[in-house]
N, C-alpha and C positions, 0 to 999 in steps of 0.2 A: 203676314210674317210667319215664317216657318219654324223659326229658333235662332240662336247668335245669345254672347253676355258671356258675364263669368258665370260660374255655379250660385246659385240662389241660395244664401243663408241662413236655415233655420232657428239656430240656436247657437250661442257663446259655449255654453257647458255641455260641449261636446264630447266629452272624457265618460258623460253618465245617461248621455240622452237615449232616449227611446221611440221609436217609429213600428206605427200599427199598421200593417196589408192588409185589403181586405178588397173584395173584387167581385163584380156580378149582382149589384145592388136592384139590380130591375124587377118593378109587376110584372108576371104573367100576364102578356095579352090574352084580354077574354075572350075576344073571339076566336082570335087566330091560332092561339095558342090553349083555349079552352080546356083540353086533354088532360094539361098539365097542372101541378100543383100551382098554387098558391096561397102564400107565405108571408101575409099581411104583418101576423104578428110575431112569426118570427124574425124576418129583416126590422121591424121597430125593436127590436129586443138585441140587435146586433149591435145598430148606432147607439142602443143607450148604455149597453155594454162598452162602446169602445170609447164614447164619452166619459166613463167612470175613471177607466184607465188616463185619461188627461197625457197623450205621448205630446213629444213636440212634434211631433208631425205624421198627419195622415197620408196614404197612397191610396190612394183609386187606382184599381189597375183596369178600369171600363166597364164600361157597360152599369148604367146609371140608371138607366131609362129604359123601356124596349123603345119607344121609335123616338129618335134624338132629333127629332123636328119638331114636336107638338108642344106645346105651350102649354097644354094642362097636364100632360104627364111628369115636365120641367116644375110646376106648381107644386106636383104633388112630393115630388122627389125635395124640394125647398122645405115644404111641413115633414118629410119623415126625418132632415138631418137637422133642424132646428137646436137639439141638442149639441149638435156638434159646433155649432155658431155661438150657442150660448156657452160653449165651453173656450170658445176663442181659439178652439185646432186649428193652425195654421193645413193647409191640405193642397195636394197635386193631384193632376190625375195623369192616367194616361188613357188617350182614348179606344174604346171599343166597338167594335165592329157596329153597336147598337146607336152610340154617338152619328156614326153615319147611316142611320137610316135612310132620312131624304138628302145625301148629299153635305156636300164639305161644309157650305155655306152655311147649311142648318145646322150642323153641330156647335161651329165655331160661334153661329151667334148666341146658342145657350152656354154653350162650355166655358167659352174666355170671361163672361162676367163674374162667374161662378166661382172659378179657376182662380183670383187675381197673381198667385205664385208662377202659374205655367206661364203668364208675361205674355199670351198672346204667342204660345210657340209649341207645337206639336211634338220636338224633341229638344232635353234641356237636361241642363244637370245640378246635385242638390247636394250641398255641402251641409253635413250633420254632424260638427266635429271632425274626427280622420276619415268617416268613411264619405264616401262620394255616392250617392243614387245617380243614374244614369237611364232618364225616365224616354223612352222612344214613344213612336207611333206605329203597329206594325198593322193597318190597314193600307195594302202597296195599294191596292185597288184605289181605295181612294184618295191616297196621297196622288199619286200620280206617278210616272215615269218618272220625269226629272224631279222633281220633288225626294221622292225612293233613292234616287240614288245620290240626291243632295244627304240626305239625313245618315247612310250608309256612308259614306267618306268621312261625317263629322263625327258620328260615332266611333272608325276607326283611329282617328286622329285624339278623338276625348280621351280612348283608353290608352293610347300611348301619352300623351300627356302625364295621364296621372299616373300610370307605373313610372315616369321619370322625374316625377315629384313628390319631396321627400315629405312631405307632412299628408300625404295622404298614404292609409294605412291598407285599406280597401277598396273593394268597389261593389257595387250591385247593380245589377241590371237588372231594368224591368220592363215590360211590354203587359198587349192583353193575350196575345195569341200566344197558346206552348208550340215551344216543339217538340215535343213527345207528351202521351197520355194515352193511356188506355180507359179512355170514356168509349162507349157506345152509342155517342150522340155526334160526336165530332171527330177527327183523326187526328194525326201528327201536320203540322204545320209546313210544308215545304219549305215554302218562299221566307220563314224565317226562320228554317237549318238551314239555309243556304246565305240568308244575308247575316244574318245575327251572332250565329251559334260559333262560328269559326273564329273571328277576333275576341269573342269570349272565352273559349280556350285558350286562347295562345297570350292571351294578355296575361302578365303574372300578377295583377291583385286583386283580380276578380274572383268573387268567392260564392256567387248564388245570381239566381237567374228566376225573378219574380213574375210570373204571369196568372192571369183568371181565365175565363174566356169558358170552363167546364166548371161547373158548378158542381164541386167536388173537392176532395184535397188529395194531391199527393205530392209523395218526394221523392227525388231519383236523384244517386249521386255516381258521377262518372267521372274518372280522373283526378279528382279531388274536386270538383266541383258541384255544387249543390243547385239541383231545377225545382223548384216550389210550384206545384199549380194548386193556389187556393182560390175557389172561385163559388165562397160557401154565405155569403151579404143577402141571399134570400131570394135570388132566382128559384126558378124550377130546378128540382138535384136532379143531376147526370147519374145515372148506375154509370159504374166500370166493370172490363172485362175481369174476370179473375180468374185463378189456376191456370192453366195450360192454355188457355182462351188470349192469354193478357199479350199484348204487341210487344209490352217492354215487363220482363221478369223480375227487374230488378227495383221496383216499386218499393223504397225503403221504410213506407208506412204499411203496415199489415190489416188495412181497416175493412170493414162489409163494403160488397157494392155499391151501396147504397148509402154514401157517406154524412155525420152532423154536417150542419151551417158553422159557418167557421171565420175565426180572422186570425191576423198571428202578432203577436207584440216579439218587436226588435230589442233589444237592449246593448247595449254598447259597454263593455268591459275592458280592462287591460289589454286579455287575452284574445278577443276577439267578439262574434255577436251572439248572445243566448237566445233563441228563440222558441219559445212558448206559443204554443198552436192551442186554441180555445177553443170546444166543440159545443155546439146545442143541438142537441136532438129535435127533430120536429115534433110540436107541439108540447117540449117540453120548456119549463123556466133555469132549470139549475144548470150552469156550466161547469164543463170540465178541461182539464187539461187532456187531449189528445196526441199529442206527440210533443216531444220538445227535441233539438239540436241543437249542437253550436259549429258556430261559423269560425273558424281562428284564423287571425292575420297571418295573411301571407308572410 
């Protein structure tokens, strides 16, 4: 099953809830990845951070794992979110390129048990009060053809829906992949400027655009619309390009290349959503507030 249902219900007290992002939770493979950092204790210090917080609802924006086939890396990802289980965070994900290491089969059959909220659906949508999450999968590779272009009609169809209904106030979209960033690791995402980005604009209560995939943080707002890439749960960090280097200028965070480990708490207002961006420095304990914005109803 690919997705179908109404929006999945996190919470009654929707007027004050709050939802934590947070994305890019994976080891460093040692061998393959040896080169690179790893951030044992910093990614424990993120879920125990986001545990504290107690939101009603967690998002995975992917990538959990590095290879989303293995059963002892699934094991080991079980002991680092323990706290999150014992805190009873209800939590979605959306999958990462990392999920499909070996293929669909192997994700889904770690993912869905994991998962119980994703219902066994790769795209879905999540009622938190007024606003609506709108959780995709933007692996086209390995959704498939028809599949892709299943999920691209329903998606368009969900945000017309809910701009023409009146008790929802917003919307958010999320995936793992950006379409824009100036990492030095990764590029701008084609295949989801071209499927994504455009019904996202043109819908009127769509207010931010949640993806991980770069382990790093930024924000870009164009047209009135806000792109979050936080993708700082303890992978290896991404440098980004900066000054005159940078693909997109208008990076509306001003941070080093070389950005803290990060998640961001949502909060749901009158007015719209406040968002508080949390940074820890590697190898340190103390967090801090790194950026914050707000989102305001459409």
């Amino acid at each position: 099953m690919f997705a179908g249902g109404p929006p999945v219900a996190v919470t009654r007290d929707g007027a004050t809830a709050r939802f934590v992002a947070v994305g890019d939770l994976q080891r460093t493979a040692p061998v393959l990845e040896a080169w690179r950092e790893q951030n044992d204790a910093e990614r424990a210090r993120v879920v125990a951070a986001i545990a504290e917080v107690r939101p009603d609802l967690l998002l995975i924006t992917g990538d959990c794992v590095f290879d989303g086939g293995s059963d002892a890396q699934w094991e080991a990802f079980d002991a680092l979110t323990a706290p999150l289980r014992a805190a009873s965070i209800p939590t979605v994900l959306a999958f990462g390129n990392h999920e499909y290491w070996r293929g669909r089969a192997g994700a889904e059959k770690h993912v869905f048990p994991r998962f119980p909220l994703d219902a066994r659906r790769h795209w879905l949508s999540v009622a938190l009060g007024p606003l609506r999450l709108v959780v995709l999968d933007s692996n086209e590779g390995g959704l498939g053809a028809e599949a892709w272009s299943s999920e691209r009609a329903w998606y368009e169809q969900t945000l017309a829906a809910f701009d023409a209904d009146e008790s929802v106030r917003g919307v958010i979209v999320t995936f793992h992949h950006p379409p824009y960033t100036n990492s030095t690791v990764t590029g701008d995402e084609i295949d989801v400027q071209r499927a994504f980005v455009p019904a996202f604009v043109s819908a009127r209560k769509t207010v931010a655009m949640l993806n991980g995939h770069v382990h790093s943080y930024e924000r870009f707002v164009r047209d009135g619309k806000t792109y979050v890439v936080s993708g700082g749960g303890g992978g290896p960090r991404a440098e980004l390009l900066t000054g005159a280097a940078r693909r997109h200028p208008d990076d509306a965070y001003a941070g080093a290349a070389l950005r803290d480990f990060n998640f961001t708490v949502y909060s749901l207002t009158e007015h719209g959503i406040d968002a508080e961006v949390r940074g820890l420095p590697r190898g340190g304990s103390v967090w801090s507030t790194i950026d914050r914005f707000e989102l305001a109803w459409p």
